[in-house]
C-alpha positions in Angstrom: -34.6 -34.3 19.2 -34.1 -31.4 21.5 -30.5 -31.5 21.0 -30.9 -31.2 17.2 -33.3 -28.2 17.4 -30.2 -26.0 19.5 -28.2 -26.9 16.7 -30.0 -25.7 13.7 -30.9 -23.0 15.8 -26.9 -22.2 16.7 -25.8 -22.7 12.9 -29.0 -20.4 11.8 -28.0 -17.4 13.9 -24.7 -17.7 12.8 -25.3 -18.1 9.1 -27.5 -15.1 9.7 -24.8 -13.3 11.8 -22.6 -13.8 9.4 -25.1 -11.8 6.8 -25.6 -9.1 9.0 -21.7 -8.6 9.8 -20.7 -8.6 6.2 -19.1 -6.0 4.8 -21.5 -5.5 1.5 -21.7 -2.3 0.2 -24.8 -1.0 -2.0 -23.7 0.2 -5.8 -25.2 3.6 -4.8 -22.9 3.8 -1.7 -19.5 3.5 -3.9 -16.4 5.9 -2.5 -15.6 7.6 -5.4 -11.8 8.1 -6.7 -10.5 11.4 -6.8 -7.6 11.5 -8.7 -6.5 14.5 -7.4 -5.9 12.7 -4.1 -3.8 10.4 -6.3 -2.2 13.1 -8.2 -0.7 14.3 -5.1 0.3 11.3 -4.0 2.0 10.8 -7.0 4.1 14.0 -6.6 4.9 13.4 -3.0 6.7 9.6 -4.0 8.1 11.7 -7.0 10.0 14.1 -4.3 10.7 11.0 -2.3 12.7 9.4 -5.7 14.6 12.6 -5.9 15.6 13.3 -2.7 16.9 9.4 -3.1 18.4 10.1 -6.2 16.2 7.5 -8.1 15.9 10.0 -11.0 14.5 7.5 -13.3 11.7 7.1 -10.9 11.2 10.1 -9.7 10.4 11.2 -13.6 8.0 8.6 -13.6 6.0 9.7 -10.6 5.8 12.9 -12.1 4.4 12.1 -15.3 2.0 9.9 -13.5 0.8 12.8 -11.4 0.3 15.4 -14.2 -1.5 12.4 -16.3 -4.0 12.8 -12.9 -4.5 16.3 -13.0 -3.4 17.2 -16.2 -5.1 21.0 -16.9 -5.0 22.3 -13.1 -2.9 24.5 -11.5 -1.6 21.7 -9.0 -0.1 20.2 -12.2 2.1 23.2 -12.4 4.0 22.2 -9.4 4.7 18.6 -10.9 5.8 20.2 -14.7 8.5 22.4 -11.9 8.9 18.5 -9.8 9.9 16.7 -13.4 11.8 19.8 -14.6 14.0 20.3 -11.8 14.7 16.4 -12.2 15.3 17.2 -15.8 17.7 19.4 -14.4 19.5 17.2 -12.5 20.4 15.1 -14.8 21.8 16.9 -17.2 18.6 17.7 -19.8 17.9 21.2 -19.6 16.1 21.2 -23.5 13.8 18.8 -21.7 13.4 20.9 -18.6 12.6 23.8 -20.4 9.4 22.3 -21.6 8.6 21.7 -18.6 8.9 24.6 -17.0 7.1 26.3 -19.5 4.0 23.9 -18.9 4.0 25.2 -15.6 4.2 28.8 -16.2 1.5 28.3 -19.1 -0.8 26.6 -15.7 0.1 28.9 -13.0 2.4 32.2 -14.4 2.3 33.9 -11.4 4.6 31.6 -9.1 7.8 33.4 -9.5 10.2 30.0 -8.5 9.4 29.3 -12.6 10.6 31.9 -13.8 13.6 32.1 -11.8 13.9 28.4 -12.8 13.4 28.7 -16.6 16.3 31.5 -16.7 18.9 28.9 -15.3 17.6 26.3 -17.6 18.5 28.7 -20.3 21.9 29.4 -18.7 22.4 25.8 -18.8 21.1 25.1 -22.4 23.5 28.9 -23.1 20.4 30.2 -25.1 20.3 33.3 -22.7 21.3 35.5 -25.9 18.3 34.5 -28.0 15.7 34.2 -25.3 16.6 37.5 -24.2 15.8 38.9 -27.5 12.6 36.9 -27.3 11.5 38.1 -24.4 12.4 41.8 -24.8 10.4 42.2 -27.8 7.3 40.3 -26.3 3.8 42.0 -25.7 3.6 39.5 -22.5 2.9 41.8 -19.4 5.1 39.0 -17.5 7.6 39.2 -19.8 9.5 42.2 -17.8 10.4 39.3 -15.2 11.9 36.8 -17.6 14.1 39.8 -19.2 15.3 40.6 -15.8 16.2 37.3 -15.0 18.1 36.4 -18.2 20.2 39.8 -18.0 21.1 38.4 -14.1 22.2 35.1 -15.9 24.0 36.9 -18.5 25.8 38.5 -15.7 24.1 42.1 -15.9 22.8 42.6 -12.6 22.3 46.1 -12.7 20.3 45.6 -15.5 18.1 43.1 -14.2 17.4 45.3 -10.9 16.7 48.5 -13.4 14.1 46.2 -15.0 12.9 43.8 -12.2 12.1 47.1 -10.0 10.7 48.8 -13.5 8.2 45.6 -13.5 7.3 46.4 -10.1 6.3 49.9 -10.0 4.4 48.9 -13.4 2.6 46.1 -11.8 2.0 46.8 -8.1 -1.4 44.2 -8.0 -0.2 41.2 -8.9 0.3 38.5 -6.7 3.7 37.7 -8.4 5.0 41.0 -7.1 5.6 40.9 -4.1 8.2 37.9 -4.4 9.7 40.0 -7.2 10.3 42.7 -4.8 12.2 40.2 -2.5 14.2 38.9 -5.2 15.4 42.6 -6.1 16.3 43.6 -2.7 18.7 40.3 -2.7 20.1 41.2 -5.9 20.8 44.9 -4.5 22.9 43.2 -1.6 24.8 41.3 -4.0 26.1 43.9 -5.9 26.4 45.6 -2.9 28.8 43.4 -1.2 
């Protein structure tokens, strides 16, 4: 009879062990899921595709990562991620979009302008867009002109109106990398 009592007693502790051990989790105490987090994530295995040259999946990590964060300003940097893969491989009507997303998000990142001027080298709309953005009230338009008269081959002109946007607009956060971008185009001509 004694022998009987240890054992209920053994399997009792452990049936109660085994409740106290467990890994439950109240309803009030759930980790939310931040899809930011995700979002980033995304982006990073987008890069990783690229650098692999997995284009097709690269594009898709993308998407996925501005479907996460769709109206921030991190999505910027994946609208530049899926354009540059746009690029790549040979689609710069699509790129364009995308670049445009990302200046529309965060204009003041001066990589998407420089990148939207090769996109319309590649799509040879440099003409027309030049037209565009000369006759734009935009105050950022000055940057895209100067870039689109480098593509067109002008690089005098886009110093004269590069430097013209930086005197003009001292403040702005975009300005000093403008700045930069002048003093290389100065050594290139030059050379």
């Amino acid at each position: 009879m004694k022998y009987n009592f240890k054992k209920c007693l053994i399997v009792l502790s452990m049936i109660c062990s085994t409740f106290i051990t467990s890994a439950y989790v109240k309803p009030s105490n759930v980790i939310p899921i931040d899809s930011s987090k995700n979002a980033f994530y995304h982006n990073n295995m987008g890069l990783r595709y690229l650098d692999e040259r997995c284009y097709y999946a690269a594009v898709q990590e993308f998407k996925i990562a501005i479907s996460l964060a769709p109206e921030t300003q991190a999505a910027s940097v994946y609208y530049k991620n899926l354009g540059d893969t746009y690029m790549y491989i040979g689609y710069p009507a699509w790129a364009e979009d995308c670049y445009n997303k990302a200046i529309n998000l965060y204009s003041l990142n001066f990589e998407y302008y420089k990148d939207l001027a090769k996109c319309y080298k590649a799509k040879k709309a440099v003409a027309a867009k030049l037209k565009t953005y000369s006759s734009s009230k935009n105050p950022l338009a000055p940057i895209m002109v100067g870039l689109l008269k480098e593509q067109k081959g002008d690089i005098k002109g886009a110093i004269t109106t590069l430097d013209t946007f930086t005197m003009t607009e001292p403040d702005l956060l975009i300005t000093p990398s403008v700045k930069s971008y002048v003093k290389e185009l100065v050594k290139k001509v030059n050379k």
